[in-house]
ZAKOLLO-863773 format. One record per residue (C-alpha): residue number from 1; x, y, z; residue in one letter. Coordinates in pm, 1 decimal. Example, Ala and Ser with C-alpha at 12.3 -4.5 7.8 and 13.67 -1.06 7.14 Angstrom:
% ZAKOLLO-863773
@num: 1	x: 1230.0	y: -450.0	z: 780.0	residuo: A
@num: 2	x: 1367.0	y: -106.0	z: 714.0	residuo: S
//
This chain:
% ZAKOLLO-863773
@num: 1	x: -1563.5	y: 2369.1	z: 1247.8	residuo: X
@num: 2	x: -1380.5	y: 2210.6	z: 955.3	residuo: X
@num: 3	x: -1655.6	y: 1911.3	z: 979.8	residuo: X
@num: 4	x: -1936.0	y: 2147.7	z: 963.9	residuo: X
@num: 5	x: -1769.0	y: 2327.7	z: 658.9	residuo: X
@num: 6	x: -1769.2	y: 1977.9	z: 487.5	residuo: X
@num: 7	x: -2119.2	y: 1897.2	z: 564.1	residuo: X
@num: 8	x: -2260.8	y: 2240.5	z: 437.9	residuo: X
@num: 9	x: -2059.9	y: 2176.5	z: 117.1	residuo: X
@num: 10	x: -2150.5	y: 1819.7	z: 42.2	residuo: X
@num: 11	x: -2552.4	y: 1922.1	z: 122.4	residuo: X
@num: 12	x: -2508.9	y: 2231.3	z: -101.2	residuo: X
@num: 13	x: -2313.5	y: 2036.2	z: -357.8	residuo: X
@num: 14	x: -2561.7	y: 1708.6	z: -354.0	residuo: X
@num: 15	x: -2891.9	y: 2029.2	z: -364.1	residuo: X
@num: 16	x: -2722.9	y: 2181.8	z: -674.3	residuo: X
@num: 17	x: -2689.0	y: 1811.5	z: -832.9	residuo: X
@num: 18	x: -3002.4	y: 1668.5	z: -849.3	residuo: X
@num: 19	x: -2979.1	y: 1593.0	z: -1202.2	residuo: X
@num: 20	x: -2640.5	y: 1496.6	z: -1163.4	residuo: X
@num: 21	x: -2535.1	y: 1270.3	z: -1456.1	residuo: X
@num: 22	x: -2222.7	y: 989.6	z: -1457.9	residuo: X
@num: 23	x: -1954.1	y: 960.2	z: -1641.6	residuo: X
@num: 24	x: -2030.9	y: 884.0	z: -2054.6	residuo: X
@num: 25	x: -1684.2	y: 833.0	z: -2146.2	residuo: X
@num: 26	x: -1367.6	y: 1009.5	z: -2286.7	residuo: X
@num: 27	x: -1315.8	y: 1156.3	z: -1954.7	residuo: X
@num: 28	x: -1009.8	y: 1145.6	z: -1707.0	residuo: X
@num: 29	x: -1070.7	y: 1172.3	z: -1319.8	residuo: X
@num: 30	x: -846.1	y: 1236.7	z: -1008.7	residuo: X
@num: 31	x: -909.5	y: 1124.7	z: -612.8	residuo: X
@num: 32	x: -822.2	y: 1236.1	z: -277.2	residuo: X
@num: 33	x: -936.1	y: 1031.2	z: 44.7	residuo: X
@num: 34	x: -1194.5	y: 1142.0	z: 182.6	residuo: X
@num: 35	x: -1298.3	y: 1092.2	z: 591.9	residuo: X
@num: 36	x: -1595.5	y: 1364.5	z: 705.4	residuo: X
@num: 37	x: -1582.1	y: 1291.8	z: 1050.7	residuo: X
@num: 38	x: -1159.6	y: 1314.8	z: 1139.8	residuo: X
@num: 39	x: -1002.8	y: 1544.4	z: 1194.0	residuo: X
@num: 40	x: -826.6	y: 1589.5	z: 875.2	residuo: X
@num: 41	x: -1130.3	y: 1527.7	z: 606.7	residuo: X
@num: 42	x: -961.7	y: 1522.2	z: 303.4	residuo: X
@num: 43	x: -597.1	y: 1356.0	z: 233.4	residuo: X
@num: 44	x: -413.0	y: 1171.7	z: -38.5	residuo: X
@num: 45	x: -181.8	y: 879.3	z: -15.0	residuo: X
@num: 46	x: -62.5	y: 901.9	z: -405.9	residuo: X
@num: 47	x: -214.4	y: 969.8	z: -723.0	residuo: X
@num: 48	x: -476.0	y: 798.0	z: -871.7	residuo: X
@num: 49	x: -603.7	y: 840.2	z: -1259.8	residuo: X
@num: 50	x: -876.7	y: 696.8	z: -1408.2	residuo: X
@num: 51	x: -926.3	y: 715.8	z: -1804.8	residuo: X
@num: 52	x: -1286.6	y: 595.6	z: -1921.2	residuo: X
@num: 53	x: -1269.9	y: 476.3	z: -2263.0	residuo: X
@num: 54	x: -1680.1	y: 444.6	z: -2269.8	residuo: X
@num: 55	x: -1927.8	y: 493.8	z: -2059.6	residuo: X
@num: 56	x: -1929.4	y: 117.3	z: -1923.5	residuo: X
@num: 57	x: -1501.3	y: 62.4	z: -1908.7	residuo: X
@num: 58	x: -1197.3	y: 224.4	z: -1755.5	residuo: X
@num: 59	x: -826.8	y: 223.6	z: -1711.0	residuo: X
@num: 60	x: -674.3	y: 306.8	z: -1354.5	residuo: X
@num: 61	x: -347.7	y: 398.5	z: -1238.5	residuo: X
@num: 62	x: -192.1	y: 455.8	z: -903.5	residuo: X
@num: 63	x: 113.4	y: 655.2	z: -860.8	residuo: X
@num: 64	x: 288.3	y: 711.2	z: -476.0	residuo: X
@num: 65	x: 629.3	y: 851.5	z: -429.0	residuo: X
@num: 66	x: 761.4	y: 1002.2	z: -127.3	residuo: X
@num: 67	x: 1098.2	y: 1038.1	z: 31.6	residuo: X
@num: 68	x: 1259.9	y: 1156.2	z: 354.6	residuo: X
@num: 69	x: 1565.8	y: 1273.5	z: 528.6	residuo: X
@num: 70	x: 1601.0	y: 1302.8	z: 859.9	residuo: X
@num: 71	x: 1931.7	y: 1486.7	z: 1035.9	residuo: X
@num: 72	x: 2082.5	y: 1403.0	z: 1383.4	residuo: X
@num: 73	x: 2365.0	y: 1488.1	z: 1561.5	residuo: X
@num: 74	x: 2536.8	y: 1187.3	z: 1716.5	residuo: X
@num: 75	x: 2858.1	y: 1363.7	z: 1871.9	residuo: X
@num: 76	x: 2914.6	y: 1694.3	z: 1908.6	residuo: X
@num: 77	x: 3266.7	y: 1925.6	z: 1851.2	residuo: X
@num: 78	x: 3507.7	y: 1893.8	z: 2079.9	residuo: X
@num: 79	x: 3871.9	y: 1956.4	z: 2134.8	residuo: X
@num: 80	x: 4174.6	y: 1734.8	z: 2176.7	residuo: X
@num: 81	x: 4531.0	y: 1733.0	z: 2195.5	residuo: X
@num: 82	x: 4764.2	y: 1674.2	z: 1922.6	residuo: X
@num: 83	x: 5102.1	y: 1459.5	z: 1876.1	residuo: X
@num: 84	x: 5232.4	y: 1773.6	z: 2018.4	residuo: X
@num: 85	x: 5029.9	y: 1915.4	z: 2246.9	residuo: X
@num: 86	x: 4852.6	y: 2139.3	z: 2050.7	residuo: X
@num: 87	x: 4470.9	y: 2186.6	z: 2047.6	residuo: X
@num: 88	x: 4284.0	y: 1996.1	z: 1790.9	residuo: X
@num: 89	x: 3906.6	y: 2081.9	z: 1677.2	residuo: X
@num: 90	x: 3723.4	y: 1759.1	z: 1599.0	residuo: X
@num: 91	x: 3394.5	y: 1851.1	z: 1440.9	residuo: X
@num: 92	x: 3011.5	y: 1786.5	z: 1495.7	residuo: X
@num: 93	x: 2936.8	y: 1436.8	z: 1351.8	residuo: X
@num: 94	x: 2586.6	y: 1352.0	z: 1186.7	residuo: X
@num: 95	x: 2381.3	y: 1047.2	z: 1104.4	residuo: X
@num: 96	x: 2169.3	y: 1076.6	z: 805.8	residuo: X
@num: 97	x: 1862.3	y: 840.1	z: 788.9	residuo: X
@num: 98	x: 1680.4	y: 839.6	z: 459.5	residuo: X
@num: 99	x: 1412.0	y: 609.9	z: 311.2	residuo: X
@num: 100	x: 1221.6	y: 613.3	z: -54.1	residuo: X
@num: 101	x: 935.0	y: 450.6	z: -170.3	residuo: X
@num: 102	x: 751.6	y: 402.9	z: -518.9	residuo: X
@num: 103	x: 455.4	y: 195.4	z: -573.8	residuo: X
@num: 104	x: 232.3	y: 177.3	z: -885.8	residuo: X
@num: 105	x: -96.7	y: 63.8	z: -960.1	residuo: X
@num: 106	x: -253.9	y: -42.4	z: -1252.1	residuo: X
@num: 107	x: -604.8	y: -130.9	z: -1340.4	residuo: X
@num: 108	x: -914.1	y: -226.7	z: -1528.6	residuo: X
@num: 109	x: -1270.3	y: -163.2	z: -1451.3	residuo: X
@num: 110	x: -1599.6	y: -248.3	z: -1597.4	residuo: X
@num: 111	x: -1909.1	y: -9.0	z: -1480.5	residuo: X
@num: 112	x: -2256.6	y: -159.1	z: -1488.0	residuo: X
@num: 113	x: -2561.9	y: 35.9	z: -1586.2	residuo: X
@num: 114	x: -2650.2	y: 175.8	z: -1240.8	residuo: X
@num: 115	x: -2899.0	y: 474.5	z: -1221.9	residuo: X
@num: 116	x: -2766.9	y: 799.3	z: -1359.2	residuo: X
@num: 117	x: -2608.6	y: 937.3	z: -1055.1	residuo: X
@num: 118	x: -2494.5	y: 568.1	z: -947.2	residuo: X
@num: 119	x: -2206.6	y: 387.7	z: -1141.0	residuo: X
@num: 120	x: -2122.0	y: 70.4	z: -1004.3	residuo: X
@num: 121	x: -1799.9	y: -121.2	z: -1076.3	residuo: X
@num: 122	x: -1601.9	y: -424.6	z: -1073.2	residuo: X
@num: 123	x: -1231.6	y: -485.7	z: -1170.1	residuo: X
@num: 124	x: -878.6	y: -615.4	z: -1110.1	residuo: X
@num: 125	x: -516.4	y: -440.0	z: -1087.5	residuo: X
@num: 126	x: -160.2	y: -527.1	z: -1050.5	residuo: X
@num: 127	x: 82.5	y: -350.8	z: -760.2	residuo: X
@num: 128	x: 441.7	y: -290.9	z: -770.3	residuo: X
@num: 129	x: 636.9	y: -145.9	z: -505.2	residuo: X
@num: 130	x: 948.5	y: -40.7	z: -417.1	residuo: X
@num: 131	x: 1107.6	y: 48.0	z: -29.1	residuo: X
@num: 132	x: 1438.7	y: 178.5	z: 36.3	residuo: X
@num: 133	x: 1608.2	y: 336.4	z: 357.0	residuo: X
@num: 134	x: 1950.7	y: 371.9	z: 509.7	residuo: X
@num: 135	x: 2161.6	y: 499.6	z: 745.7	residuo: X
@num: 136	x: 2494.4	y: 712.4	z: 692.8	residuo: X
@num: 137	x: 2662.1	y: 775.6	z: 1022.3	residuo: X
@num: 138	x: 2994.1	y: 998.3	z: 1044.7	residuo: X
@num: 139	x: 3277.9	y: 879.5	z: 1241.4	residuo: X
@num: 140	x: 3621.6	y: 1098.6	z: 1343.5	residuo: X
@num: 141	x: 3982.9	y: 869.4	z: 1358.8	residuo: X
@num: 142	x: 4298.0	y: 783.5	z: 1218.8	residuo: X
@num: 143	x: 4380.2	y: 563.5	z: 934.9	residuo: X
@num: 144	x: 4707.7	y: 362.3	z: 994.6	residuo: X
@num: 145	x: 4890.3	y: 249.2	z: 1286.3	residuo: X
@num: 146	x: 5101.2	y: 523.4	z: 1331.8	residuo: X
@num: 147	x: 4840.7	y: 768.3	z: 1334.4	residuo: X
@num: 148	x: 4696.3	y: 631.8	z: 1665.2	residuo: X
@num: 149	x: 5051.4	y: 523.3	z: 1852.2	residuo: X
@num: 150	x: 5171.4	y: 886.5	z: 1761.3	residuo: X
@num: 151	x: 4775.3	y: 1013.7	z: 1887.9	residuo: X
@num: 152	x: 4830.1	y: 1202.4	z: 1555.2	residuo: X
@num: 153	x: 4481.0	y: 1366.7	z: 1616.5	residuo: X
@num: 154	x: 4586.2	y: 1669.1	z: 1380.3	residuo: X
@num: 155	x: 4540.0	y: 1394.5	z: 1055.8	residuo: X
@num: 156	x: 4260.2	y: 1240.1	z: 1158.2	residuo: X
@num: 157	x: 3971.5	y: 1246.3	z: 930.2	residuo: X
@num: 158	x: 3577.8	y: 1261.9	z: 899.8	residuo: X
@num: 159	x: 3509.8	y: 910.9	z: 759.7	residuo: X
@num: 160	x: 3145.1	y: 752.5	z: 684.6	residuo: X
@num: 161	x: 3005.3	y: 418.2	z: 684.5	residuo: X
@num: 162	x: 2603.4	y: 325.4	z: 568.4	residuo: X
@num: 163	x: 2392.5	y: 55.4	z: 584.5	residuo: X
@num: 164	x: 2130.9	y: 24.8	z: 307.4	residuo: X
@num: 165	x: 1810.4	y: -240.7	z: 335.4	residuo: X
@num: 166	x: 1494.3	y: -191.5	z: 151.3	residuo: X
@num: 167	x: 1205.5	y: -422.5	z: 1.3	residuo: X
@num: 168	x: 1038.1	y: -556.5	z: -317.7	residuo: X
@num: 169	x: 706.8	y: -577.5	z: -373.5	residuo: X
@num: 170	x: 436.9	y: -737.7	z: -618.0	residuo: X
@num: 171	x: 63.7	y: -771.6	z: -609.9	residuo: X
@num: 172	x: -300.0	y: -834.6	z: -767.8	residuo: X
@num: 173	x: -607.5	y: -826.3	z: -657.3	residuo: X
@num: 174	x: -995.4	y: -757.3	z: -771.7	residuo: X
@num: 175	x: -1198.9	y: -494.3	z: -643.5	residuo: X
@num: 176	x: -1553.9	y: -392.4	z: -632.2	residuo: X
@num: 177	x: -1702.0	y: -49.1	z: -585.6	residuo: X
@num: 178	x: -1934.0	y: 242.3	z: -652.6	residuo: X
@num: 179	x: -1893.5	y: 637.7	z: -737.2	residuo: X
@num: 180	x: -2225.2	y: 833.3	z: -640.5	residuo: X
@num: 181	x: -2267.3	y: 1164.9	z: -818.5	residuo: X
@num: 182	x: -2348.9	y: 1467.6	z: -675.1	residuo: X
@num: 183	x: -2260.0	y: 1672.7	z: -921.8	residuo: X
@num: 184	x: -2192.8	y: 1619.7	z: -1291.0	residuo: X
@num: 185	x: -1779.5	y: 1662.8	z: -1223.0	residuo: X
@num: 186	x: -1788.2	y: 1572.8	z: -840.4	residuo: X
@num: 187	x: -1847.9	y: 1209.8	z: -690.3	residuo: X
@num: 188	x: -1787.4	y: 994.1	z: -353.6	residuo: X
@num: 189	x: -1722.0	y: 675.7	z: -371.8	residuo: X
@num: 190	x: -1625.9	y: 309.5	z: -187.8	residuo: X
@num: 191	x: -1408.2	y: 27.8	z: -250.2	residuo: X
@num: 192	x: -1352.6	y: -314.0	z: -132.5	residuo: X
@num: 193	x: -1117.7	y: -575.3	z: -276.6	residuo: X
@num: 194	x: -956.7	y: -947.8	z: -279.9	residuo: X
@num: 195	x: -607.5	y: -1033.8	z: -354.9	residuo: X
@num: 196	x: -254.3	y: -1116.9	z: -236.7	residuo: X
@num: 197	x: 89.0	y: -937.0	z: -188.8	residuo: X
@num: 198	x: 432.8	y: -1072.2	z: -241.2	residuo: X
@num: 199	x: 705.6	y: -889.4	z: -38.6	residuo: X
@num: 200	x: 1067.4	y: -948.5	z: -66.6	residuo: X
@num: 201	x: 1317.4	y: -804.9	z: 150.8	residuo: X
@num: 202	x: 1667.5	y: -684.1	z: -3.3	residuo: X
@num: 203	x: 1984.7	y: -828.0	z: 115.1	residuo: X
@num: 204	x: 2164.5	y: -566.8	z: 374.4	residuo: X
@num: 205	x: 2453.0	y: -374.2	z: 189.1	residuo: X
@num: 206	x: 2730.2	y: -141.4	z: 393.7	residuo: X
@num: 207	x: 2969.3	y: 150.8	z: 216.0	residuo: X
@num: 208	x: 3265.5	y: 269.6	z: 405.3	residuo: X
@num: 209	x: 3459.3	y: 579.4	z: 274.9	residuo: X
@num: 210	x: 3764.4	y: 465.7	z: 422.5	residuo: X
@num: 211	x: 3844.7	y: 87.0	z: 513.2	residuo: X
@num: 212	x: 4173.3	y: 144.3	z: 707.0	residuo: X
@num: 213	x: 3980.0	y: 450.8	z: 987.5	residuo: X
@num: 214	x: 3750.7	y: 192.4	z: 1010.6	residuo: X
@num: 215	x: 3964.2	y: -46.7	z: 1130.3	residuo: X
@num: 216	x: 4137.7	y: 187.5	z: 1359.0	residuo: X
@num: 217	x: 3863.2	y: 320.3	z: 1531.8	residuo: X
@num: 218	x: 3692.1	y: 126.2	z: 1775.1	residuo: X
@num: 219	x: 3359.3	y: 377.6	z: 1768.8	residuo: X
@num: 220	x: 3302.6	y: 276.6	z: 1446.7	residuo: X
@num: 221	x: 3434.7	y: -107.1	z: 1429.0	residuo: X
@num: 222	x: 3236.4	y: -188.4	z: 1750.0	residuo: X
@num: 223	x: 2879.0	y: 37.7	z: 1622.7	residuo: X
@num: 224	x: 2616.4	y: -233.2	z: 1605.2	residuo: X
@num: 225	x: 2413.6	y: -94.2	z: 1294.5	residuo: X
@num: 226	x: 2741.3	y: -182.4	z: 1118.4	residuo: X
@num: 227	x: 2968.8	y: -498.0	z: 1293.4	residuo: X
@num: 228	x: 2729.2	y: -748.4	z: 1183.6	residuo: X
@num: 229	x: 2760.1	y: -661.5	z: 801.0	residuo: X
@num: 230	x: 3152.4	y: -510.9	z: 842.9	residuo: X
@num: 231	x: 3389.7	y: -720.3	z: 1065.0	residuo: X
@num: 232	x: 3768.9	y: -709.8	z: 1084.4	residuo: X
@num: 233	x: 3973.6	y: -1008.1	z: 1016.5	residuo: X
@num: 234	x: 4333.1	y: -1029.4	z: 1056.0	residuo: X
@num: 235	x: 4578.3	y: -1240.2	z: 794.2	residuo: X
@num: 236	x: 4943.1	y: -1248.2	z: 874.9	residuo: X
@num: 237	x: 4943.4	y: -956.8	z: 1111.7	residuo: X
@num: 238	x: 4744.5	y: -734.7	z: 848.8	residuo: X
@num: 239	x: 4402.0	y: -636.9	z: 923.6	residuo: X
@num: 240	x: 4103.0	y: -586.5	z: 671.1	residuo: X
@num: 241	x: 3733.1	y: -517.3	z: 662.4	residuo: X
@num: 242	x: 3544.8	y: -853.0	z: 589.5	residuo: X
@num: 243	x: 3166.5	y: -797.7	z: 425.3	residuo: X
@num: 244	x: 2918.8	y: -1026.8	z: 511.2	residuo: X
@num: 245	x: 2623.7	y: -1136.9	z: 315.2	residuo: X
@num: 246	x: 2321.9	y: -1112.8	z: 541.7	residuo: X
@num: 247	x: 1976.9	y: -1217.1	z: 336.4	residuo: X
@num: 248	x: 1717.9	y: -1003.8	z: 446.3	residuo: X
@num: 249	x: 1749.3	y: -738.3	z: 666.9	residuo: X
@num: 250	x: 1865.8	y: -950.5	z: 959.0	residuo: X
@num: 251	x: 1520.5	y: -1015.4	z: 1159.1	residuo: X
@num: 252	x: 1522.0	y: -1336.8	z: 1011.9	residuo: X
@num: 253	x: 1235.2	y: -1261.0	z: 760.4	residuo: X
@num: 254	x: 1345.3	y: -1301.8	z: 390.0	residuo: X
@num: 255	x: 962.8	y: -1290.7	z: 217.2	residuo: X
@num: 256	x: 644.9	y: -1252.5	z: 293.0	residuo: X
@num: 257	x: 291.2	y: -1346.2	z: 147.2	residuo: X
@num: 258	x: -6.7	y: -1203.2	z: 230.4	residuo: X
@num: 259	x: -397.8	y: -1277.7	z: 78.3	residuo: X
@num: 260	x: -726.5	y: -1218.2	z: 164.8	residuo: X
@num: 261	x: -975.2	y: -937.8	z: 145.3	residuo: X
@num: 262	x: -873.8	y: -543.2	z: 177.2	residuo: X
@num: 263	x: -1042.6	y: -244.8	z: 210.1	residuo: X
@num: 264	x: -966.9	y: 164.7	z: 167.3	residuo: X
@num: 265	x: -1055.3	y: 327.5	z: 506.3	residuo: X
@num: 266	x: -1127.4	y: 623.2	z: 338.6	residuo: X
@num: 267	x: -1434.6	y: 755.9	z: 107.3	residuo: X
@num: 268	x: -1298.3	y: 841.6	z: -247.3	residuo: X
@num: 269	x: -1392.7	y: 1177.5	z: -345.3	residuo: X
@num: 270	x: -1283.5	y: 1277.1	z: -694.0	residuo: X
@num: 271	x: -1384.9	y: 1481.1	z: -991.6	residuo: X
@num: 272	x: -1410.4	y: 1419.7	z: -1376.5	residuo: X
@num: 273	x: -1218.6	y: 1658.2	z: -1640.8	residuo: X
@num: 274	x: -1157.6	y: 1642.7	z: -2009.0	residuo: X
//
């Protein structure tokens, strides 16, 4: 139904248009992404501007930024006995996974004559990214020796540790492409491109709240998201958490580089304003 909706539109739209006319400068557009035939027609990935300072020339930018947090429970409450006996209440523990990531486009393009519902263009841009996520898991223990030969469970403490990775990234490419008018505000449009992409991985970091619980409790010491990065070492009989410096986020990969042609799935559909 929603395709048929789209098709009425676009033949109403293109029968009202006839005498659509292109851009002639001083005008500002916007685009979504545009796919008649799935089943969600119209989408956007980011923001995209364009500014045309004549008739034949543009300036584009490309604006994403989106974010996420995602909740879990990874132990629920419980009870336990105390140092004497009595009933402790150890609470619900959470991991928290979030991840962030900015990119930004910008551009030049230079339209050619065309017809005057046809503008086609060519130009070049420069990408910049940004990727970060983590992971902030809670842990329940004691924090010093006496704590756990004593089973001191009634001064035990919530304690966190996270691990934070993420990636760089840089680009430029040139594209090619069209905008057909079917209206005098309203246009569809494709693009095609050629360039490269540059993407750096950032060095794996780990927080803990509270160095000594760490070392004391075994769920949290022994939790493979963290031992690689976070190990205990032991100097003279006194134990301490040891940081590592892992490159990369521990696949092995440090950078990447990537070149060749690209694409965008999608149709462009976007309007003009003033």
């Amino acid at each position: 139904m929603k395709k048929k909706i789209f098709f009425i539109a676009l033949a109403l739209t293109a029968t009202t248009g006839l005498f659509a006319q292109k851009q002639t400068g001083g005008e500002k557009n916007i685009e979504v992404q545009f796919a008649p035939l799935s089943g969600n027609p119209v989408s956007i990935s980011g923001l995209r501007l364009r500014m045309f300072n004549s008739e034949n020339s543009a300036i584009r930018i490309g604006f994403n930024l989106n974010g996420s947090k995602e909740t879990t429970v990874n132990a629920q409450a419980a009870e336990a006995n105390g140092s004497t006996g009595q009933l402790v209440n150890i609470p619900e523990l959470y991991d928290y996974n979030r991840a962030t990531n900015f990119s930004l486009r910008l551009g030049y393009e230079k339209h050619f004559d065309g017809t005057d519902r046809l503008s086609p263009y060519v130009g070049a841009e420069v990408f910049f990214g940004l990727g970060r996520n983590s992971i902030e898991r809670e842990f329940f223990g004691g924090n010093s020796q006496t704590q756990i030969d004593q089973n001191q469970v009634e001064n035990f403490a919530t304690f966190t540790a996270t691990r934070k990775e993420g990636s760089t990234s840089f680009g430029l490419g040139a594209v090619a492409g069209f905008d057909f008018y079917i209206s005098d505000a309203l246009y569809i449009g494709a693009e095609i491109g050629y360039g490269f992409q540059r993407t750096t991985l950032r060095d794996v970091e780990v927080e803990i709240s509270d160095e000594n619980a760490y070392i004391y409790t075994p769920a949290a010491n022994g939790d493979g998201d963290f031992s690689d990065v976070a190990s205990i070492t032991i100097t003279n009989g006194t134990a301490a958490v040891e940081y590592a410096t892992i490159v990369g986020d521990n696949s092995g990969d440090y950078r990447t580089f990537n070149w060749g042609p690209t694409f965008q799935p999608t149709l462009r559909l976007g309007w003009l304003f003033n």
